[in-house]
N, C-alpha and C positions, 0 to 999 in steps of 0.2 A: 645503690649505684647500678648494679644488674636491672632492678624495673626500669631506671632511668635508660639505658642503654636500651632496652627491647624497646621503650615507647619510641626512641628514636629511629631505631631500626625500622616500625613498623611505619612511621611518618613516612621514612624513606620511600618505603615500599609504596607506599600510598602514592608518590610525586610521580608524576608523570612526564616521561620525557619528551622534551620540546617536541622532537620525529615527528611523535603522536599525532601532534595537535598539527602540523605540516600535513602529514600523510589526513589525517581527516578532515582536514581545510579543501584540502585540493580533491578527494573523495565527493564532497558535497556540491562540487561543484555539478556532478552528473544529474546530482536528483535536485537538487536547486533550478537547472538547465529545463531536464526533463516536465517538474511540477509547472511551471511557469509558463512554458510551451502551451502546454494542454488547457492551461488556466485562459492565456489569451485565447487561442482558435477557440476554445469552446463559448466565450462570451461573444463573441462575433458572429459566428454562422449564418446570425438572419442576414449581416450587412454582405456578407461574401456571398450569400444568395442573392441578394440586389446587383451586387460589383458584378457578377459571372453572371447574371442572365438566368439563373438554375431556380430549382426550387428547393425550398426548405430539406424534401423529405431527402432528394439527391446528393444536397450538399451536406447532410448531418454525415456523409460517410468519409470527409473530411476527417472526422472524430473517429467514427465506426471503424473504418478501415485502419487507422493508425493502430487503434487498443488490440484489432483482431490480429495486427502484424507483429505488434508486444508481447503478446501471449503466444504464437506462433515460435518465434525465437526464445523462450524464457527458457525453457528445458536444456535448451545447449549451453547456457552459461556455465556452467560447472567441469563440462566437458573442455570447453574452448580455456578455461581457465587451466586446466591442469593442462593444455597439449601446449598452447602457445604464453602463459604467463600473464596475472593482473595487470603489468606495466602495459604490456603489449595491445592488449585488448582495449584496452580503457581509454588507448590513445585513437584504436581504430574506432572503436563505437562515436568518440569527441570528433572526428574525422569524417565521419559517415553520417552525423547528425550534423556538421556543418553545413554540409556540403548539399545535404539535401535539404537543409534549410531554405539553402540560395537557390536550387532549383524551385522549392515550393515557390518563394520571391518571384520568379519568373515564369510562371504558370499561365497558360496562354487561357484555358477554359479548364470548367467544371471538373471535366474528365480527368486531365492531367493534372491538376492539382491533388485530387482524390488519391491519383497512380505516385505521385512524388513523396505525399502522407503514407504511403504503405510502407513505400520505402525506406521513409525516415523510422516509421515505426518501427524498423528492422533491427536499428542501432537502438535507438532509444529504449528497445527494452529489456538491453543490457546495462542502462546506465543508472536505475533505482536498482539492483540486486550488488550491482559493481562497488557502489556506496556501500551498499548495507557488509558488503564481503572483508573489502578493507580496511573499512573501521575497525569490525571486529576480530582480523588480523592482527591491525597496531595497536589496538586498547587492551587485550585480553581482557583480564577481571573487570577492568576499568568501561568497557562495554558503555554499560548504562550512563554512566559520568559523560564519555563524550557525545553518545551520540544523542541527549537528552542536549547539550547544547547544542550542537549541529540541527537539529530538528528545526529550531525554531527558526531561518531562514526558508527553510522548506514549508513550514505554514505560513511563514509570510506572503507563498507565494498565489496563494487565493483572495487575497488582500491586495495583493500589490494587479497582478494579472488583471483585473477588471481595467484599474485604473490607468493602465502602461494603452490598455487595449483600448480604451476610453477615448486618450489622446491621438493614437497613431490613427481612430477612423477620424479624428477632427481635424486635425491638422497635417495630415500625411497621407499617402497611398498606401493599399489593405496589403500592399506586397511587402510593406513593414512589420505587419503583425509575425512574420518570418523571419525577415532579414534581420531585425531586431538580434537574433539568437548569433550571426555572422560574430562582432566583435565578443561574446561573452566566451561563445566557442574558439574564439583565436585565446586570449585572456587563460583560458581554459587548458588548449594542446600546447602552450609554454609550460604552464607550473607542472604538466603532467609530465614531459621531459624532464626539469628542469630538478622538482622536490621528490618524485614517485621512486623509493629505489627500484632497482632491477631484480626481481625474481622467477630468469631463466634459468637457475638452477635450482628451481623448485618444482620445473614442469616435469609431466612423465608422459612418455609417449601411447597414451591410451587410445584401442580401436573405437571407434564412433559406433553405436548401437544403432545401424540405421533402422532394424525393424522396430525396435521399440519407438524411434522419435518418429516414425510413420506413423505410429499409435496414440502416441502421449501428446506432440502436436498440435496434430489435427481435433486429435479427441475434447482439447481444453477450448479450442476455437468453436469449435459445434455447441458444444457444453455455453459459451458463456453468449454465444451470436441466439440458439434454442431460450435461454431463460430469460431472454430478453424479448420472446412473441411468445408466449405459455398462450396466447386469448387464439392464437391460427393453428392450426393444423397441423401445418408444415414445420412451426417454431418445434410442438412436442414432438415431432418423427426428425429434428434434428437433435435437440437435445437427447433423445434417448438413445439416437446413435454417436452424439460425444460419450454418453454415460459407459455403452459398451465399448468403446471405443479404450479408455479409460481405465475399464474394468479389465480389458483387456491385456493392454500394458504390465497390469499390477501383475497380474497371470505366469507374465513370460518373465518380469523380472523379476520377481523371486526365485523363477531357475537357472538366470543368469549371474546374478549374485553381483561381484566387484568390474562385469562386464557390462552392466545395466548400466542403460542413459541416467538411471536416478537408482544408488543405492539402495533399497530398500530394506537393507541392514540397519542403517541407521533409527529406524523408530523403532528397535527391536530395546535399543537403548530407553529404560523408564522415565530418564531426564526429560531425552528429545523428546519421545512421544508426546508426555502429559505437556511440555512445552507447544509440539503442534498443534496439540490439542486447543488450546488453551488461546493461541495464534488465531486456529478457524475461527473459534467461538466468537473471539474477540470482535478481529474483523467481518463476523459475520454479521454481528451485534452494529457495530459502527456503522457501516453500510445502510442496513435494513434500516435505521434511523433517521440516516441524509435522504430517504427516499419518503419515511411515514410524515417525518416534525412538519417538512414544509408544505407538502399534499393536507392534511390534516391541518396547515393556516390559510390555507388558500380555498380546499374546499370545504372544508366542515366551519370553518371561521368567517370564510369570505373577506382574508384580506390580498391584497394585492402582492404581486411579485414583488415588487419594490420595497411592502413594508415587508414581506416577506426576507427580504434580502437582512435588512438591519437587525430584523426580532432574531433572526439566528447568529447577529455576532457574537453574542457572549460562550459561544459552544467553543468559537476559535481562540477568543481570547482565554477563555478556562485551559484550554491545551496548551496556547502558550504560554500562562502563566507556572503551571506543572511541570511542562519537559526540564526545566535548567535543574530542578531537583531530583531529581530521579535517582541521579548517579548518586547524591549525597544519602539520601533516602533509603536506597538500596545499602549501602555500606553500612548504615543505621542497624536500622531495622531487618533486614534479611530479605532475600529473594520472594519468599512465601507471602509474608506482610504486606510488602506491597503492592504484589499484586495480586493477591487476594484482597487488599485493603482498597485498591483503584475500581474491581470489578464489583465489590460492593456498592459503595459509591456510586458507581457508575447505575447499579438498582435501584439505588436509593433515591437518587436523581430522576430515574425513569417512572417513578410510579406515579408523579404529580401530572403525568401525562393523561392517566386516567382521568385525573380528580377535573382537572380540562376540558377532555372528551367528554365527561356527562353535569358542569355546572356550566361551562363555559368558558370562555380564553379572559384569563387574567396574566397581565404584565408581571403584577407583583408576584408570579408564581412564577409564568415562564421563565423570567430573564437571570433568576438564581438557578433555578432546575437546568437550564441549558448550560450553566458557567459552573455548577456541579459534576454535570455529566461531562462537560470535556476535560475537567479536571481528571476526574474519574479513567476517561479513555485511555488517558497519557500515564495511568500509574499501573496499566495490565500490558501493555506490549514492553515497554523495554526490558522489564527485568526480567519477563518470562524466555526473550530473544537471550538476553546475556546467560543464562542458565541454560539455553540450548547449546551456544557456542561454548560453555565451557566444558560439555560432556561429552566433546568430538574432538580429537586432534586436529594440531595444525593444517594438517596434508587435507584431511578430511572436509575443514573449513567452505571449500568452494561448491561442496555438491549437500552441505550442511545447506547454504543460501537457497540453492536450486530449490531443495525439497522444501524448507519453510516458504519461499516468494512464493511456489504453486498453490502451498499448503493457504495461502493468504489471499490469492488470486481466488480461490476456487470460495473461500466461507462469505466474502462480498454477496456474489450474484447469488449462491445458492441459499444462505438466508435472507435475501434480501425477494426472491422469487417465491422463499415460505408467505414472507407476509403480506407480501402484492396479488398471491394468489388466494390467501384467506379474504381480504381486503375487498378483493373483486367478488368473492363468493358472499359476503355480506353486505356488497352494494347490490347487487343483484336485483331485488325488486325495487327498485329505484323508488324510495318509498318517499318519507315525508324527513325533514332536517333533524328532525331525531333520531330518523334510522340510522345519516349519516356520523353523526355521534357516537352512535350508538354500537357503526362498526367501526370505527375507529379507537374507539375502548376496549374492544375486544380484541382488536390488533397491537394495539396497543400492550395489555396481558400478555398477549404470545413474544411480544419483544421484552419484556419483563420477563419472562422465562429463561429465555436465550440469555440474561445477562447474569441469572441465576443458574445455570449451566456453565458457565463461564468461572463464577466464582468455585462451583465446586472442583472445576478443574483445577482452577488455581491455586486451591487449599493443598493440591497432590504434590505442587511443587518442593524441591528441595527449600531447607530452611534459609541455609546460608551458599555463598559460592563454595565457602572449602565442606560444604558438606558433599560436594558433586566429583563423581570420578570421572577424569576422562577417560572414552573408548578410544582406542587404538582401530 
């Protein structure tokens, strides 16, 4: 009678209250908004170069300028959270990404369109961290469970984006590919009044660290604007002035402690760290990938963008097929398991990359090894994220996000600049189609390391959630 009673107890435990699934409904609406945005303008650019009279190189800053004004603002989110409240912010960010939606919509020329993009990118990139905050706010333990469902709208949205973008050049004006976001962002600032409770009594009146976000900033915008021209001059003399810039930061706030723009207490914790750790690699790994698979079918294969486009769907569909388990998975099997068992995977799936680069591109290989690999990708970030948030208090939660979002921003471009600069260094005598191969296996290997770095991070992880203490 007592087992019977604990099993019940523990079912209970396990249910999740409706709230939950409210609060991370309306959560996903940020990064569902945000993903979707970026998905259309970036599939357009060449037509919005024709519509505005501009040129390709000037309008990519469309793009350019928005990521550089994301990154720019990312560090204040933990701040702005604890001074004025998740409710409050989430509704300014949904208000601020409206709003400059419509003005993008109404962009006279190049210039100002660019100038309206920075500024939407102001809000917007608070709206994937705001997500990632609240969730695991309203889920606790339950983490992985929801936000493994919630994901899968957000990969939808490189799937759907082409096609929304497809339509609006055919039969609409490109001032759509904008206004489009008008009624999802109204849609949006209702349920966020409407389901979001109120937690102004959770804010604390903390000083804003302006010298350190003079540092940190700037520092992350140079850092990721530098790894993106490594082949000019001026790309490495800014890159190695985000680096110090950066390196700077870390300097002043370990002597500022609970005053620092970004804790740096928190990775002091063995959970979070081997979790951020574990984060970089990860999305360092991912990254560096989206950059090698389709360079690697277009030039070392010689297939075209288009077939390019399809041979990589089984990466997306692998991921969606993965996230809705995760959360079931993780309660299984343990934190460790899984994602140690995803970053394997995710190896294991990598190494046919080689077998590629030096016999040749076969279907029957790629199109399992890529719906492996994103299998793979989708079973190393959540559970390692829910094992971060579980080893930080509540309070703590908002500048937990701040430090892993940078901690994730920053493993993209900087392994993804490892393999583009080996890559470059092995094309280098621009030899014969074997050479091409031939660097491309060898880059190939080095992203196969990184994914083996990954796993041994992941093996560090706690076993289970109740194996983890939380820090105070």
């Amino acid at each position: 009678m007592q087992q019977n009673d604990s099993e019940t107890a523990d079912r209970a435990g396990d249910r999740l209250d409706p709230s939950v699934w409210k609060i991370a409904g309306v959560a996903l609406f940020g990064a569902l908004l945000a993903q979707l945005d970026a998905t259309i303008v970036n599939v357009s650019l060449s037509s919005l170069a024709t519509e505005l009279n501009s040129s390709l190189s000037t309008i990519q800053w469309v793009t350019s300028g928005y990521l550089l004004a994301l990154t720019l603002v990312l560090p204040l989110n933990g701040w702005l959270v604890d001074r004025i409240g998740a409710k409050a912010l989430y509704l300014w960010c949904f208000s601020a990404f409206t709003l400059f939606s419509a003005l993008c919509g109404l962009a006279w020329s190049a210039p100002s369109l660019i100038g309206f993009r920075v500024l939407q990118g102001i809000s917007g990139g608070l709206l994937a961290p705001m997500t990632q905050m609240m969730i695991a706010r309203a889920a606790g333990k339950h983490m992985a469970r929801v936000a493994g469902y919630m994901a899968l709208p957000v990969l939808l949205a490189p799937v759907l984006g082409p096609i929304i973008a497809g339509a609006i050049l055919q039969y609409a004006s490109w001032r759509w590919l904008f206004l489009v976001n008008l009624p999802v962002g109204a849609v949006a600032l209702v349920l966020v009044i409407l389901l979001l409770p109120s937690d102004r009594h959770e804010t604390t009146r903390r000083t804003l660290d302006w010298f350190g976000l003079t540092l940190l900033s700037p520092g992350l915008v140079l850092f990721l604007y530098g790894s993106e021209r490594l082949d000019d001059m001026v790309g490495r003399v800014i890159l190695a002035g985000g680096i110090a810039m950066m390196v700077g930061f870390l300097w002043t706030a370990r002597r500022k402690g609970d005053d620092a723009l970004i804790d740096l207490r928190l990775f002091e914790g063995k959970v979070f760290s081997t979790a951020a750790i574990t984060q970089f690699l990860s999305n360092g790994g991912m990254f560096a990938g989206q950059m090698l698979i389709p360079a690697f079918l277009i030039q070392a294969c010689g297939r075209t963008p288009g077939e390019m486009g399809w041979m990589l769907a089984p990466l997306g569909i692998g991921m969606m097929l993965a996230n809705p388990f995760m959360g079931a998975l993780t309660d299984r099997f343990g934190i460790r398991r899984v994602s140690a068992g995803g970053a394997l995977l995710t190896l294991v799936a990598t190494l046919p990359m080689l077998y590629l680069a030096t016999r040749g591109l076969n279907l029957l290989v790629l199109i399992p090894a890529l719906l492996l690999r994103g299998m793979g990708m989708s079973g190393v970030g959540l559970p390692s994220l829910t094992a971060a948030y579980a080893s930080v208090s509540r309070q703590k939660i908002p500048m937990a996000t701040t430090s892993l979002n940078i901690v994730q921003r920053l493993g993209g471009p900087t392994m993804t600049t490892v393999c583009a600069t080996f890559l470059a260094w092995k094309l280098r005598p621009h030899a014969a189609d074997h050479a091409v191969s031939s660097a491309y296996a060898w880059t190939f290997l080095i992203l196969c390391g990184l994914h083996a770095f990954t796993f041994l991070g992941a093996i560090q992880l706690p076993r289970r959630l109740s194996d983890v203490e939380t820090r105070e």
